[in-house]
N, CA, C and O atoms as CSV, one atom per row, in Angstrom:
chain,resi,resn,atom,element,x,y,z
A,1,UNK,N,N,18.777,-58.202,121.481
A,1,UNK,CA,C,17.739,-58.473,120.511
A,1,UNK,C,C,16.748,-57.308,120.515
A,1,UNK,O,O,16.443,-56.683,121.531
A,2,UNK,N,N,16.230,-57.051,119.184
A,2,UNK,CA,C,15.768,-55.969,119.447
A,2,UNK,C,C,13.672,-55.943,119.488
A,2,UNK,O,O,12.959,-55.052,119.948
A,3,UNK,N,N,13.377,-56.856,119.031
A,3,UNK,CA,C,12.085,-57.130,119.070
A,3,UNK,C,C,11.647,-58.447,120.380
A,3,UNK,O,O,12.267,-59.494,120.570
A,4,UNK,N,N,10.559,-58.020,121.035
A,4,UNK,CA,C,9.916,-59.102,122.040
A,4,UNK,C,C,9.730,-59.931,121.216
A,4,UNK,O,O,9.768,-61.088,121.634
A,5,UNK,N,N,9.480,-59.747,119.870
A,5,UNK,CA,C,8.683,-61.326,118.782
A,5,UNK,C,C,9.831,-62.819,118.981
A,5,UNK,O,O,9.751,-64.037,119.145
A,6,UNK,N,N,11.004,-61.596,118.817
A,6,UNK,CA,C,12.224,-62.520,118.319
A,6,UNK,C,C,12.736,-63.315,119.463
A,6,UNK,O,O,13.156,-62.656,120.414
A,7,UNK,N,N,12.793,-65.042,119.576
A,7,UNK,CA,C,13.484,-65.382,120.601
A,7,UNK,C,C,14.906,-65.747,120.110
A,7,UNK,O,O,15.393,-65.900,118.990
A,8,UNK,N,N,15.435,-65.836,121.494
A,8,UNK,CA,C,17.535,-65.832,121.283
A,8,UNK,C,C,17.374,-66.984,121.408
A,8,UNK,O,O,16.807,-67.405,122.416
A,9,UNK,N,N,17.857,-67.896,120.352
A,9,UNK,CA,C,18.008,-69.336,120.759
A,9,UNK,C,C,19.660,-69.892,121.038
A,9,UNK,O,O,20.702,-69.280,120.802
A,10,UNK,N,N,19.516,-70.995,121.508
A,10,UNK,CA,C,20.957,-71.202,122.231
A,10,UNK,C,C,21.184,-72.990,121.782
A,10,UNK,O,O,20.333,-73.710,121.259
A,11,UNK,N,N,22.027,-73.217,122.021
A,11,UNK,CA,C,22.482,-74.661,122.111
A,11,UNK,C,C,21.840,-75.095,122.890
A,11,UNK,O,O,21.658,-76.310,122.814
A,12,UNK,N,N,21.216,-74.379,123.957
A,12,UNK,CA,C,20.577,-75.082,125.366
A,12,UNK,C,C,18.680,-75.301,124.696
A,12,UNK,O,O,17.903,-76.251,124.792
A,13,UNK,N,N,18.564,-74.137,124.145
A,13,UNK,CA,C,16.723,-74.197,124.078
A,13,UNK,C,C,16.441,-74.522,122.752
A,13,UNK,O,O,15.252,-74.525,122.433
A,14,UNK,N,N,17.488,-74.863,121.703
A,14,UNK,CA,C,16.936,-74.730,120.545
A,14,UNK,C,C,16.156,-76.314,120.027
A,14,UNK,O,O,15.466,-76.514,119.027
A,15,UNK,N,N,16.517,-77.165,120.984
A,15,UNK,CA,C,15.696,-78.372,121.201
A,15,UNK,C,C,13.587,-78.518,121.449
A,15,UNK,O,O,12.656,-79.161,120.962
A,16,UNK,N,N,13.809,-77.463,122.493
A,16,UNK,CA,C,12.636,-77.402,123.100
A,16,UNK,C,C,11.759,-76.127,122.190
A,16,UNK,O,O,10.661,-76.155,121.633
A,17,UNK,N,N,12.542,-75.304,122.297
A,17,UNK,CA,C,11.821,-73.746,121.493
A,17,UNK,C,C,11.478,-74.020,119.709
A,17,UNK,O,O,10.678,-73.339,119.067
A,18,UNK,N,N,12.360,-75.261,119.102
A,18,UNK,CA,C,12.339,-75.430,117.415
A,18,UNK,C,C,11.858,-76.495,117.270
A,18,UNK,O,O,10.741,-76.580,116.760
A,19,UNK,N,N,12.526,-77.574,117.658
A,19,UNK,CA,C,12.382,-79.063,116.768
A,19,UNK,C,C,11.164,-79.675,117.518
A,19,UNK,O,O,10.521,-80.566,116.963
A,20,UNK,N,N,10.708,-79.087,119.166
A,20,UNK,CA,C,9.832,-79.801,119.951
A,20,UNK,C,C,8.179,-78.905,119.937
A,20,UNK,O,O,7.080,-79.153,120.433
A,21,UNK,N,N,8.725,-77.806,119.107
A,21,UNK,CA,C,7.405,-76.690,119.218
A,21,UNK,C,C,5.918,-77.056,118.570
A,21,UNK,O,O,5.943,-77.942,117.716
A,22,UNK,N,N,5.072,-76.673,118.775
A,22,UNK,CA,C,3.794,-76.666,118.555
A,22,UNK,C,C,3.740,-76.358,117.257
A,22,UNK,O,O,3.261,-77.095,116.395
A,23,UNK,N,N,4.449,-74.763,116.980
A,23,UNK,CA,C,4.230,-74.009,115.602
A,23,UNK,C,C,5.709,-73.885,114.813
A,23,UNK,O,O,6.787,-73.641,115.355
A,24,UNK,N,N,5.461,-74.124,113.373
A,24,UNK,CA,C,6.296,-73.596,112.836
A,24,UNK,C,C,7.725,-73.118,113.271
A,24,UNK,O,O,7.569,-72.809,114.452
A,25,UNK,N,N,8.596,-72.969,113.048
A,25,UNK,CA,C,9.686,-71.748,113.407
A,25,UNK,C,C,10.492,-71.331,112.217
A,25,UNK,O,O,10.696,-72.087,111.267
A,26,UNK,N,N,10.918,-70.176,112.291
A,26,UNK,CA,C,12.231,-69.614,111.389
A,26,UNK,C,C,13.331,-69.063,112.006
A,26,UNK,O,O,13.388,-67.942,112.512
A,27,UNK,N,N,14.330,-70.010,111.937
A,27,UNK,CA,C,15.944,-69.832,112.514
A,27,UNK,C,C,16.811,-68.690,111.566
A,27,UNK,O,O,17.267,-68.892,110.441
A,28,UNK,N,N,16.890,-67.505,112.324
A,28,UNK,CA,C,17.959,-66.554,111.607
A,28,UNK,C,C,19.613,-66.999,112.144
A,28,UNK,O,O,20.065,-66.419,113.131
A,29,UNK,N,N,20.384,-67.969,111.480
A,29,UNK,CA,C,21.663,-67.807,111.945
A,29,UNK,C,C,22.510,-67.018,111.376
A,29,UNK,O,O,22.663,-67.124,110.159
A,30,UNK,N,N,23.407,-65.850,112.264
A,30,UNK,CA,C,24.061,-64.811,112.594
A,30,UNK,C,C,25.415,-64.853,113.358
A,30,UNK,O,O,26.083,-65.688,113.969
A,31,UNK,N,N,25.478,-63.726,113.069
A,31,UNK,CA,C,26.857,-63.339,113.825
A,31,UNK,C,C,27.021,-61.541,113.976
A,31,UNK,O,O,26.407,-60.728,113.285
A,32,UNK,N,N,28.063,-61.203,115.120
A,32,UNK,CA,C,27.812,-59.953,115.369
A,32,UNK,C,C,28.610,-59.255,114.622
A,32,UNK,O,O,28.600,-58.051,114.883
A,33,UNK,N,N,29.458,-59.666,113.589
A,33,UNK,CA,C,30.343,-59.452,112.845
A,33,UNK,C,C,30.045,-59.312,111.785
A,33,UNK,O,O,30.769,-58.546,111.149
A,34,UNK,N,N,29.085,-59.829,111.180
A,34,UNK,CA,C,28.283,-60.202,109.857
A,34,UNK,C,C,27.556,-58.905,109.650
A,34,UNK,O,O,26.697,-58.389,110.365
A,35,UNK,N,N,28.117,-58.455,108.438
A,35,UNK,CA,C,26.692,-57.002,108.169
A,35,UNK,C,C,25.710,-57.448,107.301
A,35,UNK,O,O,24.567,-57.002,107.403
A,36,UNK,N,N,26.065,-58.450,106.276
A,36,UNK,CA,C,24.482,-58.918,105.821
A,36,UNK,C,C,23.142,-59.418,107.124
A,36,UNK,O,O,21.922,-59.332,106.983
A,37,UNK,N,N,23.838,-59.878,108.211
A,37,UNK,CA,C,23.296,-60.291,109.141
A,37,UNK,C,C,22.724,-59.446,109.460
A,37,UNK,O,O,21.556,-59.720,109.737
A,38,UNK,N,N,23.125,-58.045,109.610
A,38,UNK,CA,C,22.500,-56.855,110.748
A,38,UNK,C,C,21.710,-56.752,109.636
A,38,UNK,O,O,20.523,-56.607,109.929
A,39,UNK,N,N,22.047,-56.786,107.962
A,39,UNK,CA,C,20.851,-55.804,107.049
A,39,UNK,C,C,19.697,-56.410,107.300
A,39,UNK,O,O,18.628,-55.804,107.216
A,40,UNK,N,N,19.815,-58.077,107.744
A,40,UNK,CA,C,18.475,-58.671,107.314
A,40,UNK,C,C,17.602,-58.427,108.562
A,40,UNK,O,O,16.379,-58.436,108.416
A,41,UNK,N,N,18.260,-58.160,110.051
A,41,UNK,CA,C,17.655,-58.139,111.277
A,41,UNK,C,C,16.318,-57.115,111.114
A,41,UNK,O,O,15.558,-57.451,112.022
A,42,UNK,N,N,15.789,-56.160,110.452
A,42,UNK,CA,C,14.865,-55.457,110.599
A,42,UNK,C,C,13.881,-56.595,109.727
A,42,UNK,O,O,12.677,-56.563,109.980
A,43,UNK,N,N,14.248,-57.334,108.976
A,43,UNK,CA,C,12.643,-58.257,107.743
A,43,UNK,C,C,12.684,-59.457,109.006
A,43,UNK,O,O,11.678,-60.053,109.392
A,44,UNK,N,N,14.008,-59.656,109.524
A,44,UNK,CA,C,12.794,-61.256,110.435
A,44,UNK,C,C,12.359,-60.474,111.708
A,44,UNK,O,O,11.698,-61.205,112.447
A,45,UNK,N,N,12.595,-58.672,112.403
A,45,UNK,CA,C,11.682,-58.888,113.005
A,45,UNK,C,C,10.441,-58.593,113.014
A,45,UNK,O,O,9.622,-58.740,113.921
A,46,UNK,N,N,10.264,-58.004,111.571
A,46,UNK,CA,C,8.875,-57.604,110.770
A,46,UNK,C,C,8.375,-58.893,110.840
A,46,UNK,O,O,7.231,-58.855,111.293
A,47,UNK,N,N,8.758,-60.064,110.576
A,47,UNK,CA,C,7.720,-61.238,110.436
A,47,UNK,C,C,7.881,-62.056,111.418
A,47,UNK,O,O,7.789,-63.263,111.195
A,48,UNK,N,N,8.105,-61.668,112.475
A,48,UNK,CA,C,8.361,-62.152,113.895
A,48,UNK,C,C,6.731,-61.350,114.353
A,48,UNK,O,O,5.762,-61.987,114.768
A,49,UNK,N,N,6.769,-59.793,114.140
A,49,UNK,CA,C,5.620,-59.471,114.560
A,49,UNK,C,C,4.777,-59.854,113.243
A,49,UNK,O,O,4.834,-61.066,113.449
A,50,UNK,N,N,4.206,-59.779,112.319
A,50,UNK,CA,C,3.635,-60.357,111.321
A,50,UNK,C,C,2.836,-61.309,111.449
A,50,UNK,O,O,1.633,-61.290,111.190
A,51,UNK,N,N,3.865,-62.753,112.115
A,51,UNK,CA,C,3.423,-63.955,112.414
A,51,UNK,C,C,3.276,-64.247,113.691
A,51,UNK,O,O,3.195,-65.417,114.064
A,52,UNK,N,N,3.212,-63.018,114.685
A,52,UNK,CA,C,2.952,-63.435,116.000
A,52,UNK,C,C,2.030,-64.414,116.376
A,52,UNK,O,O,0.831,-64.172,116.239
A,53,UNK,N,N,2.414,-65.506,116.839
A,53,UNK,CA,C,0.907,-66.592,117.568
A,53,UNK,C,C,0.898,-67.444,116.519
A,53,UNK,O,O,0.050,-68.323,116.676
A,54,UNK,N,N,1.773,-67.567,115.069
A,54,UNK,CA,C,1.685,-68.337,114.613
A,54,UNK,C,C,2.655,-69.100,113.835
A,54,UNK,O,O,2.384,-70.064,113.119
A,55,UNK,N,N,4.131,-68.449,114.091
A,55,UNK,CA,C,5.346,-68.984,113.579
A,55,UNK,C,C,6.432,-68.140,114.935
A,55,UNK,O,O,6.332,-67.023,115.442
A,56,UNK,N,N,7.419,-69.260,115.167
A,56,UNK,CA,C,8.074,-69.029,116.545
A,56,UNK,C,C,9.263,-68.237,115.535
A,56,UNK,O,O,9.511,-68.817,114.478
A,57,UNK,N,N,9.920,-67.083,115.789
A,57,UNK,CA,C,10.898,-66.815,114.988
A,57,UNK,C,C,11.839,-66.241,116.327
A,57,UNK,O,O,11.636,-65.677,117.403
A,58,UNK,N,N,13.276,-66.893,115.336
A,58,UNK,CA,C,14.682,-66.706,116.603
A,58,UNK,C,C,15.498,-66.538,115.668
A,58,UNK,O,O,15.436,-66.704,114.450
A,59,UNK,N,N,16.519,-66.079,116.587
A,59,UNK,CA,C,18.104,-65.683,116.236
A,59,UNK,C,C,19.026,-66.084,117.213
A,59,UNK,O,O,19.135,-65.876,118.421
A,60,UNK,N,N,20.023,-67.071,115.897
A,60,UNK,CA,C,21.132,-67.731,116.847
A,60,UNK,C,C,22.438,-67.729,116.608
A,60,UNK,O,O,22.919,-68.631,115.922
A,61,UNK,N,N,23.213,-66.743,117.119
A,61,UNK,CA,C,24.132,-66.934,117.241
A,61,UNK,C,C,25.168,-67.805,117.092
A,61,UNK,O,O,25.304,-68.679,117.949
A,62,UNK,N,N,26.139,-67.725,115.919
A,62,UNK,CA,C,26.919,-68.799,115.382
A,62,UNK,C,C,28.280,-69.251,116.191
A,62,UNK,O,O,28.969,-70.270,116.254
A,63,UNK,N,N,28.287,-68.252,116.636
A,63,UNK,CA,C,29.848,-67.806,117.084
A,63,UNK,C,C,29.924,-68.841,118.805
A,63,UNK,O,O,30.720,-69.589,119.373
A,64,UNK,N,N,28.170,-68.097,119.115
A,64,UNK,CA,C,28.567,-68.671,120.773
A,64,UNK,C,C,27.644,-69.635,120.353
A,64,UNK,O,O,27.938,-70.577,121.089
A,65,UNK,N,N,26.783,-69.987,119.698
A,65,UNK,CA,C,26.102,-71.636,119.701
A,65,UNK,C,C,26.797,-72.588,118.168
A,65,UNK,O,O,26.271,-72.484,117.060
A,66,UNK,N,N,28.115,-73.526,118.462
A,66,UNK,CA,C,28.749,-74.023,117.347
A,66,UNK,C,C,27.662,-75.581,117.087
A,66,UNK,O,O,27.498,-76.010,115.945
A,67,UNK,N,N,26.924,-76.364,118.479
A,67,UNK,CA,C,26.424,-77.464,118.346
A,67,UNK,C,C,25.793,-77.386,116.998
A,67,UNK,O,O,26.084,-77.896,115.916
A,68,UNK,N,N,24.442,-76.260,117.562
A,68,UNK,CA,C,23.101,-76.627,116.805
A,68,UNK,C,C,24.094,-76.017,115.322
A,68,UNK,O,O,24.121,-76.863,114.428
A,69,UNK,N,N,24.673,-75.033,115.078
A,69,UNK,CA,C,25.091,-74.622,113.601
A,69,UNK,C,C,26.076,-75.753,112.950
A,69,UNK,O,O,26.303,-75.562,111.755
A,70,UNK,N,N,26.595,-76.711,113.438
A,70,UNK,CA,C,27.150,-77.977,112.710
A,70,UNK,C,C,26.365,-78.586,112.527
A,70,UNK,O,O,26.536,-79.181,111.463
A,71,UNK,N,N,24.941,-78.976,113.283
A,71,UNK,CA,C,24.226,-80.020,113.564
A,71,UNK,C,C,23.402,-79.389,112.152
A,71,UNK,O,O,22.942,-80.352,111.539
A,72,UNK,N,N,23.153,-78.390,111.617
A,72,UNK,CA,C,22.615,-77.788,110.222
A,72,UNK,C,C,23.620,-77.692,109.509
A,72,UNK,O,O,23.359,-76.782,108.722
A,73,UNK,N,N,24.636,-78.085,109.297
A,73,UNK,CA,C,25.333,-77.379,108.157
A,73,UNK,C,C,25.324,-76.071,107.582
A,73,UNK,O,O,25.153,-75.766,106.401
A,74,UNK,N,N,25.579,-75.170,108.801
A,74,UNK,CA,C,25.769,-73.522,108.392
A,74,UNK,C,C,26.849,-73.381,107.858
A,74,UNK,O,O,27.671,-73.218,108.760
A,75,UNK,N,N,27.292,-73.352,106.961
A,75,UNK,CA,C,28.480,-72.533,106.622
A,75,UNK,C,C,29.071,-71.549,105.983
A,75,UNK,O,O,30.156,-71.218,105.504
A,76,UNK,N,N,27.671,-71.090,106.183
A,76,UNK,CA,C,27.423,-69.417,105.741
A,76,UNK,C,C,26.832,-68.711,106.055
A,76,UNK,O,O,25.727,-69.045,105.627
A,77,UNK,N,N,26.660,-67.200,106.947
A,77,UNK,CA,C,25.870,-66.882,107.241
A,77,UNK,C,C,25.601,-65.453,106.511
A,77,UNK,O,O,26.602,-64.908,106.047
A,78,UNK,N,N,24.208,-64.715,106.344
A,78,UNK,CA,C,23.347,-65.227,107.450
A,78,UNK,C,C,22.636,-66.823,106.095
A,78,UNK,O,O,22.709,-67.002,104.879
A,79,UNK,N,N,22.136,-67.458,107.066
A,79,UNK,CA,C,21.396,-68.324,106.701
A,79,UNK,C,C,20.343,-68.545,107.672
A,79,UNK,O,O,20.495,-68.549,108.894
A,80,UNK,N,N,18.867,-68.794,106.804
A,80,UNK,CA,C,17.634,-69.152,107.796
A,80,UNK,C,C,17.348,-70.266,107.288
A,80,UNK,O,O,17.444,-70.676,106.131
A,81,UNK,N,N,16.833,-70.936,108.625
A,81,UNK,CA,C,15.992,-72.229,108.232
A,81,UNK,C,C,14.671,-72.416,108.769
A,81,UNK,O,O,14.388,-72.272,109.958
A,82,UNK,N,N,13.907,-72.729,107.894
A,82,UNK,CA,C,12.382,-72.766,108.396
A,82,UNK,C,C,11.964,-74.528,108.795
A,82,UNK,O,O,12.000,-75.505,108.047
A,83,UNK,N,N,11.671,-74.458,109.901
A,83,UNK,CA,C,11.400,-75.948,110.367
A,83,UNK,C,C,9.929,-75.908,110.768
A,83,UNK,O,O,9.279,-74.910,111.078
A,84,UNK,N,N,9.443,-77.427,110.693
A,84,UNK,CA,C,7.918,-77.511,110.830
A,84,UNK,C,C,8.229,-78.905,111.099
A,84,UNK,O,O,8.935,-79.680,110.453
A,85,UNK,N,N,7.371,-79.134,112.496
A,85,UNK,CA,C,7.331,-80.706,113.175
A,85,UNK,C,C,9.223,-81.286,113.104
A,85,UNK,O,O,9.746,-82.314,112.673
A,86,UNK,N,N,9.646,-80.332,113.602
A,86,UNK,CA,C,10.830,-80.747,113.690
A,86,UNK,C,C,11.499,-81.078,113.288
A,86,UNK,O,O,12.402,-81.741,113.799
A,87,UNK,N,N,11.368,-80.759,112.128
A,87,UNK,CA,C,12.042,-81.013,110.270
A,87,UNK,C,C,12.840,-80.123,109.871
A,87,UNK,O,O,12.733,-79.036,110.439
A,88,UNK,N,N,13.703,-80.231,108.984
A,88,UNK,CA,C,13.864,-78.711,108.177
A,88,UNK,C,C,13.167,-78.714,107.014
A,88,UNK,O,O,13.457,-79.463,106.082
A,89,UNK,N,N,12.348,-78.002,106.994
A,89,UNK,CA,C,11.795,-77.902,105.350
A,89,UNK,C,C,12.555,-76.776,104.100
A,89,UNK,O,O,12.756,-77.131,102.939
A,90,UNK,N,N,12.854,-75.573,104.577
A,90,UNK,CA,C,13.078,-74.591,103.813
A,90,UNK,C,C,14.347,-74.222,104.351
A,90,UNK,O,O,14.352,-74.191,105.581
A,91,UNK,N,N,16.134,-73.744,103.426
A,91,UNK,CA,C,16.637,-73.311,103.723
A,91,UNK,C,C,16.902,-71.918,103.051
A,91,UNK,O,O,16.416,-71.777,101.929
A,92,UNK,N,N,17.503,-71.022,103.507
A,92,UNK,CA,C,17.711,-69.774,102.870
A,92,UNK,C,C,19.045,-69.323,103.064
A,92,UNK,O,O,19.433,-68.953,104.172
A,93,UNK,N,N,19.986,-69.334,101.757
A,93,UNK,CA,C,21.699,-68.894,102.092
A,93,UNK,C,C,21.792,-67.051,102.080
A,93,UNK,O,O,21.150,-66.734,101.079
A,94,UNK,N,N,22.152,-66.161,102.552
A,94,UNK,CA,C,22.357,-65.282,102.407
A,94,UNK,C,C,21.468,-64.322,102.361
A,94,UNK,O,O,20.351,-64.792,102.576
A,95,UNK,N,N,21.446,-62.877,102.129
A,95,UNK,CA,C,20.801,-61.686,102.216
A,95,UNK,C,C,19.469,-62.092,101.435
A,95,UNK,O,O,19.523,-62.430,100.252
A,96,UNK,N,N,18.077,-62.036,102.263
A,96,UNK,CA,C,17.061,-62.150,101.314
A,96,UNK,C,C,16.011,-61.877,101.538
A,96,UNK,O,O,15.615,-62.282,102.631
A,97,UNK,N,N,15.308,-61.318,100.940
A,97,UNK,CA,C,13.954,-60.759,100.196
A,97,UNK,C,C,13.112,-61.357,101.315
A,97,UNK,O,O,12.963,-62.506,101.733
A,98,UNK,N,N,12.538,-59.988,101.703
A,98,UNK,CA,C,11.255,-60.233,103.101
A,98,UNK,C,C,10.203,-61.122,101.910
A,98,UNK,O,O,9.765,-62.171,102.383
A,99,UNK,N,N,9.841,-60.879,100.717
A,99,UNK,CA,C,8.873,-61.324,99.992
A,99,UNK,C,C,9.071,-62.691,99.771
A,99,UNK,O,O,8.079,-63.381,100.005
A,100,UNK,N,N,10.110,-63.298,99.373
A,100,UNK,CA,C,10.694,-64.711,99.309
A,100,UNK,C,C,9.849,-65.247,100.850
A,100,UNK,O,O,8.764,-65.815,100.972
A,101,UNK,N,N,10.835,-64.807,101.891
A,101,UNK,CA,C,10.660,-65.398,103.215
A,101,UNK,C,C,8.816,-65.831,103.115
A,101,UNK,O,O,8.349,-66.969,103.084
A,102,UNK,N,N,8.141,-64.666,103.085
A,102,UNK,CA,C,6.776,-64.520,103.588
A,102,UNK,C,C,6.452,-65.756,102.284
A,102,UNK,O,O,6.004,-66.697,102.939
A,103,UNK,N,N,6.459,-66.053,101.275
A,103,UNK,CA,C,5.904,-66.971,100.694
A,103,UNK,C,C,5.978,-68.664,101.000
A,103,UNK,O,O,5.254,-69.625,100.739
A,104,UNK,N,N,7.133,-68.477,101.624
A,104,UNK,CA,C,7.954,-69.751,102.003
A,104,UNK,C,C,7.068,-70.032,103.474
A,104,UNK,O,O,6.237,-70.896,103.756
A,105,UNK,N,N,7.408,-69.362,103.938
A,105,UNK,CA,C,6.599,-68.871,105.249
A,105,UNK,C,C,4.762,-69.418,105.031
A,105,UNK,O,O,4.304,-70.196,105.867
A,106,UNK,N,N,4.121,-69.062,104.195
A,106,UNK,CA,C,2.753,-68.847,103.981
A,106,UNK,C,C,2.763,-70.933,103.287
A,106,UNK,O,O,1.711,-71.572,103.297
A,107,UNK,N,N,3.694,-71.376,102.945
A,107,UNK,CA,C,3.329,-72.545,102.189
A,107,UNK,C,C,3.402,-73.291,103.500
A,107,UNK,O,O,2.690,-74.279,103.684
A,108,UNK,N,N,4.392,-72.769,104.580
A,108,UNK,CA,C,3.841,-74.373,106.021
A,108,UNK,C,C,3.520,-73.985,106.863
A,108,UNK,O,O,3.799,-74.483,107.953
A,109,UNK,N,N,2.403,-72.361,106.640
A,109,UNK,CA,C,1.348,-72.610,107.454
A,109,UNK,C,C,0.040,-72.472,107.480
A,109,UNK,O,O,-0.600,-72.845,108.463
């Protein structure tokens, strides 16, 4: 991972680090195979630092975490999901616009 902002979430933490968190989060699900995936890795970790202290932002791995990506209905990646109080509120299919994100972003918090 290439930013401190960004946490690696897992099948193991994505309980405690997303659905149980204090703030906000935005789930980048990925793969290391995926090049839309790598294009988008530089905009979530711009708003990883952006939103430091006030939206938890991660990247999870599809390949080695299958629970939590059935338990969302990924079946495409990349796809993000923005959760608040342990919800999903916002999903996002495919390659997209740091400007999209940040608005989506700015409405739950």
């Amino acid at each position: 991972m290439g930013s401190a902002d960004v946490l690696e979430l897992t099948d193991d933490n994505f309980q405690q680090e997303v659905l149980d968190a204090d703030t906000p989060a935005l789930v980048d699900f990925w793969a290391e195979w995926c090049m839309p995936c790598k294009m988008l890795t530089p905009t979530i970790e711009a708003l990883a630092g952006e939103y430091a202290g006030r939206l938890k932002v991660g990247k999870m791995d599809t390949d080695a975490n299958r629970d939590v990506a059935m338990r969302f209905n990924i079946t495409a990646i990349p796809t993000i999901i923005l959760f608040k109080g342990g919800e999903m509120v916002r999903k996002f299919v495919g390659l997209q616009q740091k400007a999209d994100l940040k608005e989506a972003i700015d409405e739950i918090l």
